[in-house]
ZASE-329915 format. One line per field, with one value per residue (C-alpha): x, y, z. Coordinates in nm, 2 decimals, always signed. Example, Ala and Ser with C-alpha at 12.3 -4.5 7.8 and 13.67 -1.06 7.14 Angstrom:
2
east <- [+1.23,+1.37]
north <- [-0.45,-0.11]
up <- [+0.78,+0.71]
// end
This chain:
262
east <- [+2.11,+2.09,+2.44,+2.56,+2.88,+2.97,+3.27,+3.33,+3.60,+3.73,+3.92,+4.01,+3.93,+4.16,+4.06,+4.03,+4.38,+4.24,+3.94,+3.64,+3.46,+3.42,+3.23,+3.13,+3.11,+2.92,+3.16,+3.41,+3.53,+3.70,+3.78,+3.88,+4.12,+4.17,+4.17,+4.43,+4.16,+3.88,+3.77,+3.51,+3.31,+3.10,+2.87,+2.60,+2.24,+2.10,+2.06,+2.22,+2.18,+2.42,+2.47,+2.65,+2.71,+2.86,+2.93,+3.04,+3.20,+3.06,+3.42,+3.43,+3.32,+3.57,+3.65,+3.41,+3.68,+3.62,+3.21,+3.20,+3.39,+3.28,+2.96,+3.04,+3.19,+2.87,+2.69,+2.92,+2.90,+2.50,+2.44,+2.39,+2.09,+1.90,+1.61,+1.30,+1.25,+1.23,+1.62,+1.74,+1.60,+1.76,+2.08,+2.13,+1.98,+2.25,+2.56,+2.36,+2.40,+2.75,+2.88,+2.69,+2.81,+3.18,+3.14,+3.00,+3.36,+3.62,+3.60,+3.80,+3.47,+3.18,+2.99,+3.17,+2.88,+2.80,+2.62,+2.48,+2.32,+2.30,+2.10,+2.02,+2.02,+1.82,+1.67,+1.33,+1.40,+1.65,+1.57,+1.76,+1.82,+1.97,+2.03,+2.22,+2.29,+2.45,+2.26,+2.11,+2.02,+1.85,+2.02,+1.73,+1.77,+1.83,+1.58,+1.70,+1.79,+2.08,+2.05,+1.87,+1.90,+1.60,+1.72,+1.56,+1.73,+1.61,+1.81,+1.86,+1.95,+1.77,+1.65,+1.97,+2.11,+1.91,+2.13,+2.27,+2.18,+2.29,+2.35,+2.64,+2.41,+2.24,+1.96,+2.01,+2.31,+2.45,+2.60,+2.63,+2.34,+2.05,+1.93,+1.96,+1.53,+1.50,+1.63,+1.46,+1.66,+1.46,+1.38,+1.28,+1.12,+1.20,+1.21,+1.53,+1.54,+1.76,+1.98,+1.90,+2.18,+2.27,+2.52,+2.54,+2.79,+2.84,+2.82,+3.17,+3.01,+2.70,+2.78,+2.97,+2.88,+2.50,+2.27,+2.20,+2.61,+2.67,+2.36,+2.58,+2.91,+2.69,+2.55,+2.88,+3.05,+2.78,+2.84,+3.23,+3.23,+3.19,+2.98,+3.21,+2.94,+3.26,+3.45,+3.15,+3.15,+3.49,+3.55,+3.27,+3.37,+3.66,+3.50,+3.24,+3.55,+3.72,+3.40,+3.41,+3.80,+3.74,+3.51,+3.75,+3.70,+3.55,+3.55,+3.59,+3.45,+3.32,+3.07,+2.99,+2.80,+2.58,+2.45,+2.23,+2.29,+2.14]
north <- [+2.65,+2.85,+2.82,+2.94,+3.15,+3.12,+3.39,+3.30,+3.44,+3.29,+3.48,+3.42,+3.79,+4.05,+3.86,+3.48,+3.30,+3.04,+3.01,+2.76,+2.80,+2.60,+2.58,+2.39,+2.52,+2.22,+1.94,+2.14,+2.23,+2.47,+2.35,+2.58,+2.77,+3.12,+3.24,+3.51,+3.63,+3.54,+3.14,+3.20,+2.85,+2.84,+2.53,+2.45,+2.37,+2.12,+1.78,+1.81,+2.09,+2.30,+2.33,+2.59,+2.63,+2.81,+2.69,+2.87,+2.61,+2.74,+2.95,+2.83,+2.49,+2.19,+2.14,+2.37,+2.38,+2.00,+2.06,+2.24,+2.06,+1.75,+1.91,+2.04,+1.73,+1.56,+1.83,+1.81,+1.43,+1.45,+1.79,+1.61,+1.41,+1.71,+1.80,+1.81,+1.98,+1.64,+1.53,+1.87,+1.81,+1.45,+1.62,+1.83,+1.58,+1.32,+1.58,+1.67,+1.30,+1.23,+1.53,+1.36,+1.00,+1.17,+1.31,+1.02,+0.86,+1.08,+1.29,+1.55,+1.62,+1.61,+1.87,+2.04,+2.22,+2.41,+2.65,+2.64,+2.82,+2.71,+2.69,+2.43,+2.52,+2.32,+2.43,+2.54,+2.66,+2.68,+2.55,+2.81,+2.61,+2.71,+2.65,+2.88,+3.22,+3.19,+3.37,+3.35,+3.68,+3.76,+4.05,+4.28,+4.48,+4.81,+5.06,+5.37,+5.39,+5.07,+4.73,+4.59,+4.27,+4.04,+3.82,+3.43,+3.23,+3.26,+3.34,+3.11,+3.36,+3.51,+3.87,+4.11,+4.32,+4.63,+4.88,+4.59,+4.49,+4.16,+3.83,+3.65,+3.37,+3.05,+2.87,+2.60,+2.44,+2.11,+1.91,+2.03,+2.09,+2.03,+1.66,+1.43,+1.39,+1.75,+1.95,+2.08,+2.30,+2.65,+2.58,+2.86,+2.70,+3.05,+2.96,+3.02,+3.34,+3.45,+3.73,+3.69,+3.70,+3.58,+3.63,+3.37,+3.45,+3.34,+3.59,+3.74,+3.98,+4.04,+4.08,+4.39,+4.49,+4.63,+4.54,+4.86,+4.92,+4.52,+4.66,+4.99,+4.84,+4.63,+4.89,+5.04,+4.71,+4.69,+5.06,+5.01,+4.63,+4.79,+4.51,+4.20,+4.00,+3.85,+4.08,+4.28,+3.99,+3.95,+4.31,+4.32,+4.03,+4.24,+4.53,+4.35,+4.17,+4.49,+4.61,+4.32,+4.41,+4.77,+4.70,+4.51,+4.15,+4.01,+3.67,+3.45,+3.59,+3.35,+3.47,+3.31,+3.57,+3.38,+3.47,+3.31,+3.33,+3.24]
up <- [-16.96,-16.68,-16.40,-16.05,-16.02,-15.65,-15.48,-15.15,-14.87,-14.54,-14.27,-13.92,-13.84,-13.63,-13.22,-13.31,-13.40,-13.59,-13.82,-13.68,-14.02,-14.25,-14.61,-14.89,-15.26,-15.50,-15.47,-15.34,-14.97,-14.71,-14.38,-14.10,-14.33,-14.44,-14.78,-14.92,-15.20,-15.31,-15.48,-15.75,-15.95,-16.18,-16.13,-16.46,-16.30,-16.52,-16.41,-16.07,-15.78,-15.65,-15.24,-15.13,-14.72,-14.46,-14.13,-13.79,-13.54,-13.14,-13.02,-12.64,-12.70,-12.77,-13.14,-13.37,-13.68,-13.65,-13.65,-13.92,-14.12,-14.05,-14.12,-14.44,-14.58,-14.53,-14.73,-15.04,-15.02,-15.04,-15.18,-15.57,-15.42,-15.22,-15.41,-15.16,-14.81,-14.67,-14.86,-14.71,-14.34,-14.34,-14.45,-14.17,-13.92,-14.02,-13.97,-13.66,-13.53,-13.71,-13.50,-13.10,-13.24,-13.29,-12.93,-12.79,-12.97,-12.86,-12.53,-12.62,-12.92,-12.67,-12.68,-13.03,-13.21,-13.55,-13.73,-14.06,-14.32,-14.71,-15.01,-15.26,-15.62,-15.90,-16.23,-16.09,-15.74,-15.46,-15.12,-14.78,-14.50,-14.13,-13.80,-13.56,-13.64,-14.01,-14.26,-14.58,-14.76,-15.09,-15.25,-15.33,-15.71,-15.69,-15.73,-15.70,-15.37,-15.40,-15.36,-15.07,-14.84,-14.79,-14.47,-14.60,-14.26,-13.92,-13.61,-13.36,-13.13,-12.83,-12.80,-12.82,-12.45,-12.47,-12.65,-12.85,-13.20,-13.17,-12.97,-12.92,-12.81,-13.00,-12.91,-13.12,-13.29,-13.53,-13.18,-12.84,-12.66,-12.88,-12.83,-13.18,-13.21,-13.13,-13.45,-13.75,-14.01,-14.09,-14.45,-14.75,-15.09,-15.40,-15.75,-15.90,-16.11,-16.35,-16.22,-15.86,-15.60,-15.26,-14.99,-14.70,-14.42,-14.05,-13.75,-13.83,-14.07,-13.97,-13.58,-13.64,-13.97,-14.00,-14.28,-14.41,-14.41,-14.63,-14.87,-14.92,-14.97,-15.21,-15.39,-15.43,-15.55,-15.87,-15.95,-16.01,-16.18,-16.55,-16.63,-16.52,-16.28,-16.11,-16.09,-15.90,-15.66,-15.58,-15.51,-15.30,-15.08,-15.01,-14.95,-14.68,-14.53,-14.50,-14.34,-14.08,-13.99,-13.94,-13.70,-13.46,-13.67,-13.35,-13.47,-13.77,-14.13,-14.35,-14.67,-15.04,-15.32,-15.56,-15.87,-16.10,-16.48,-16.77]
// end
């Protein structure tokens, strides 16, 4: 029977002074709270999937710890009974109007938004879902020149300041701006592989850290681990949060490896 080993990290970075992520691991949450080291599962896929999620509450608007946890509470509540597109979109669109009915509640939540980005894990195929600027990435074998990164999620974002590589910017979000009929989560249909490996992370990594620079650290992560999978993934969430605090840790750092094993 094939499983899902899941190592996931969450830091509040070097600038922000508290952490607005949240995420969700199977059954299993964290809510706006760092991590001192690496949490690594190991979930079985037979006769229920496996969601795994990160979300990225909007810094500058009221409340985004609260977003995304109340978003990711939701998922692990419904994340044993997604199994189409269609279970997945309804999902998202019922944290999306959980988190304007919460608002619509309490002043001091209107407006609170989220990002998220996630996958759904079943016996024949996984299903990458977003909205915002959290992403999803295939980890691409190596060979011969490392391992790569195949980006599955699309950015919400607007087109980057010239001489930027990235926006601070999202276009659309769970909450706060976007109207309740208007959203859609980006959705990828793969069959699940044997082997195959994902990272998911919010904009604390990949803002200041560059792809080709996450693939590397990657790449170098595999080449030490002496054949322990897990041990490859914890040491290279390290190494990619290390990455993210070198470069100023700009904001909060949130990322989950996946691996699927037979």
């Amino acid at each position: 029977m094939p499983y899902v080993v899941v190592s996931a990290l969450s830091h509040d970075g070097v600038v922000r002074d508290h952490n607005e992520d949240s995420l969700v691991l199977g059954p299993w949450t964290l809510c706006a709270i760092s991590t001192d080291s690496p949490q690594s599962m190991v979930f079985p896929l037979g006769g229920t999937p496996v969601l795994v999620a990160v979300a990225d509450g909007l810094g500058g608007h009221p409340a985004g710890d609260v977003a995304s946890a109340l978003t990711v509470r939701h998922l692990a509540e419904v994340g044993p009974r997604l199994r189409t597109e269609e279970d997945v979109t309804e999902a998202v669109r019922s944290c999306h109007a959980a988190l304007h009915e919460a608002g619509e509640a309490d002043p001091a939540l209107t407006g609170m938004a989220t990002t998220v980005a996630g996958a759904v894990f079943d016996t024949e195929h996984l299903l990458v879902f977003n909205v915002g600027d959290s992403q999803v990435h295939e980890i691409t074998p190596d060979r011969g020149e490392g391992l790569g990164l195949r980006l599955l999620s699309t950015d919400d974002s607007p087109p980057p300041a010239p001489g930027r590589r990235t926006s601070h910017l999202v276009t659309r979000t769970l909450g706060g701006g976007t109207a309740r009929d208007e959203l859609r989560p980006h959705l990828v249909r793969l069959p699940v592989e044997p082997g195959a490996r994902y990272l998911l992370c919010t904009d604390g990594l990949t803002d200041p850290v560059a792809p080709e620079e996450l693939a590397a650290l990657l790449t170098e992560a595999a080449a030490e681990a002496d054949g322990d999978p897990q041990g490859d993934d914890q040491r290279a969430l390290v190494d990619l949060w290390r990455a993210a605090i070198r470069a100023g840790g700009p904001d909060n750092i949130t990322l989950a490896l996946v691996r699927i094993e037979e």
